[in-house]
C-alpha positions as CSV (number, residue, x, y, z in Angstrom):
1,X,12.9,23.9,6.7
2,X,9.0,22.5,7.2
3,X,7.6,22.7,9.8
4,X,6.8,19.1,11.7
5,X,3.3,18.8,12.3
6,X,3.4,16.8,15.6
7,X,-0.3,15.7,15.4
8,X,-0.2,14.2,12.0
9,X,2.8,12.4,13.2
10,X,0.7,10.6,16.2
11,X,-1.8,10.1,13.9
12,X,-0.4,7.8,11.4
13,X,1.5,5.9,14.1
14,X,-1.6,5.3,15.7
15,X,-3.3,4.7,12.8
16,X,-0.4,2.2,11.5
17,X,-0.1,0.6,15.3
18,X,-4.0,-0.2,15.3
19,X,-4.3,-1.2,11.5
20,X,-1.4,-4.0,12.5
21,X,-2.7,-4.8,15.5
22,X,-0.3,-3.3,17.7
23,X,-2.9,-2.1,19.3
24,X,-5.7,-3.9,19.9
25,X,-9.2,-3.7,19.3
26,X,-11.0,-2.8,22.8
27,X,-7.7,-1.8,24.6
28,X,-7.7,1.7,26.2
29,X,-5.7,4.2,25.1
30,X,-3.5,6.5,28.2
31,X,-2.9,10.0,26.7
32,X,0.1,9.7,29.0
33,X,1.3,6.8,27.9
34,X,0.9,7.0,24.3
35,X,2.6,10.8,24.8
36,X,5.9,9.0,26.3
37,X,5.7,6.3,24.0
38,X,5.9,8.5,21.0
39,X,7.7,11.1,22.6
40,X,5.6,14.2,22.1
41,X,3.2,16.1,24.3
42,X,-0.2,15.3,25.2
43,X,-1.9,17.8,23.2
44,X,-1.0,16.3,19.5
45,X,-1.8,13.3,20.9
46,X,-5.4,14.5,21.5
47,X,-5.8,15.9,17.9
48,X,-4.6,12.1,16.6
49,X,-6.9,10.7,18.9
50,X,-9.6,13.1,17.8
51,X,-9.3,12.3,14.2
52,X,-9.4,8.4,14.5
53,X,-12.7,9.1,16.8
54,X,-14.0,10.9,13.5
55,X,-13.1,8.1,11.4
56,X,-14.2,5.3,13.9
57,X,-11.2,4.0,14.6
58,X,-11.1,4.5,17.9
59,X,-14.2,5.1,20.6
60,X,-14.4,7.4,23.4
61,X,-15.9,6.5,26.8
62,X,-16.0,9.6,28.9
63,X,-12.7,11.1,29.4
64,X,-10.7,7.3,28.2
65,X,-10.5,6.8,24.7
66,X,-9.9,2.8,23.4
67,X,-9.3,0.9,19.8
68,X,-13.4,0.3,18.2
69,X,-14.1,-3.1,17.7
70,X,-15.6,-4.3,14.9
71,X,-19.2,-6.7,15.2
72,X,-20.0,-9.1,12.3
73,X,-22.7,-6.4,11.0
74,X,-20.1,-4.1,10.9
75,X,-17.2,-6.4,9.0
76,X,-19.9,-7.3,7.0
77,X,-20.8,-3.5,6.0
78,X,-17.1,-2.8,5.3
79,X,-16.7,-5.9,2.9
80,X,-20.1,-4.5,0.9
81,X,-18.5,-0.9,0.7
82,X,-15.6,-2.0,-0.5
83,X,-16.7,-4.4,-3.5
84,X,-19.3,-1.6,-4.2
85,X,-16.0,0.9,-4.7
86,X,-13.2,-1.2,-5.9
87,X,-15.6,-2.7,-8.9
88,X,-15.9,0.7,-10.5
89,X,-12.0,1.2,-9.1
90,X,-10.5,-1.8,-11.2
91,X,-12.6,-1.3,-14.6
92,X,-11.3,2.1,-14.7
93,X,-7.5,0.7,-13.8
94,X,-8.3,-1.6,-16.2
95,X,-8.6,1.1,-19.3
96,X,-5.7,2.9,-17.9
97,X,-3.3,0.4,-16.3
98,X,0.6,0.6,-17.9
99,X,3.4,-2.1,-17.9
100,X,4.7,0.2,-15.2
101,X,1.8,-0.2,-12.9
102,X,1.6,-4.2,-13.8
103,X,5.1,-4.5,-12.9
104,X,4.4,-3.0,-9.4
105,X,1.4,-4.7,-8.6
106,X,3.6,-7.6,-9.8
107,X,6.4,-6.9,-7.7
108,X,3.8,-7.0,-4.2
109,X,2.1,-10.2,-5.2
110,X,5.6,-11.6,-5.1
111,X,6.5,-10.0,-1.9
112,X,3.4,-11.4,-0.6
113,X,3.7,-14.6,-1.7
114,X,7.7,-14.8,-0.3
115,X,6.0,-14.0,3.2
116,X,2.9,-16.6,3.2
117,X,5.2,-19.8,4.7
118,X,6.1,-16.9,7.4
119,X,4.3,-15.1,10.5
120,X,4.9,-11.8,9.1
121,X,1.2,-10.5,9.4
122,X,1.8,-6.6,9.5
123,X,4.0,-6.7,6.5
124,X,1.3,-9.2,4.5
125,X,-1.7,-6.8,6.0
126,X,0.5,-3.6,4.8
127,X,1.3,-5.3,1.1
128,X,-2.7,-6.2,1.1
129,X,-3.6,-2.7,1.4
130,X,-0.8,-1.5,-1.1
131,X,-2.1,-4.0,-3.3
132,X,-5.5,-2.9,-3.5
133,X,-4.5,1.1,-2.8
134,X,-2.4,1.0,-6.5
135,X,-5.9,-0.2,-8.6
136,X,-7.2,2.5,-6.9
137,X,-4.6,5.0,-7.6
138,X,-4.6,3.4,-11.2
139,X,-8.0,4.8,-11.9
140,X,-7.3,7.9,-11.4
141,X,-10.4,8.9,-9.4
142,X,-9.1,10.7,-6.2
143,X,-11.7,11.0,-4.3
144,X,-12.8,7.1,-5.0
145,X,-9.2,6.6,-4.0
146,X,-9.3,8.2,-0.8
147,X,-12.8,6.8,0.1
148,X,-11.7,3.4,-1.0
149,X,-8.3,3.4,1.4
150,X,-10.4,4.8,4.4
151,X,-12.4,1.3,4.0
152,X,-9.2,-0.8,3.3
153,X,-7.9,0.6,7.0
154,X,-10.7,-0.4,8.0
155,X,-10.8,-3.8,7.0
């Protein structure tokens, strides 16, 4: 049976709760409470919380950790990293791309248009970021995969 890797766990529901807003930017973060709240001990928690520090998703201020904020400089710098990777990203999808792949990316431009009329943010932000995460994967580049969904969470 594998073994559940409790600080991986609290990092992607971290990740996914600050991503969608759950959590919002310039909150603080409780060890204690986020430990109850997702029903594991402190010390995971700490690794997650660690990580996200490493990828600036979260800042720490002393012994308190809260969600980063983003300034316009900084949106701004995300927006040019992205077009910089996801041009490369989609003419190499483009060489490679199968009717398998256009009927998926087909399939989440109609799940996001069916939730425009709604306010259904988290699912339209996730969809987004599938969206743009299968061109990615389409290319086939790995690492300018990875790179280029670290900036998507970002955005």
């Amino acid at each position: 049976m594998p073994r559940v890797n409790f600080a991986d766990k609290a990092y992607q529901a971290l990740k996914h709760h600050i991503i969608t807003y759950q959590l919002k930017p310039g909150s603080t973060l409780s060890i204690s409470q986020l430990s109850s709240s997702l029903d594991m001990s402190q010390t995971p928690i700490r690794e997650a919380l660690n990580r996200l520090l490493q990828e600036r998703f979260v800042a720490n201020q002393g012994k308190t950790f809260m969600v980063s904020t983003l300034d316009s400089i900084q949106i701004e710098e995300l927006y040019e990293m992205r077009i910089i990777l996801e041009v490369p990203a989609i003419r190499r999808a483009a060489g490679r791309i199968d009717e398998r792949s256009i009927e998926k990316l087909e399939a989440i431009l109609q799940a996001v248009k069916s939730l425009l009329g709604e306010k259904r943010r988290a699912e339209i932000i996730e969809l987004d970021f599938k969206f743009h995460a299968t061109i990615l994967k389409i290319g086939g580049n790995r690492l300018l995969g990875d790179i280029g969904e670290n900036i998507l969470d970002h955005v």
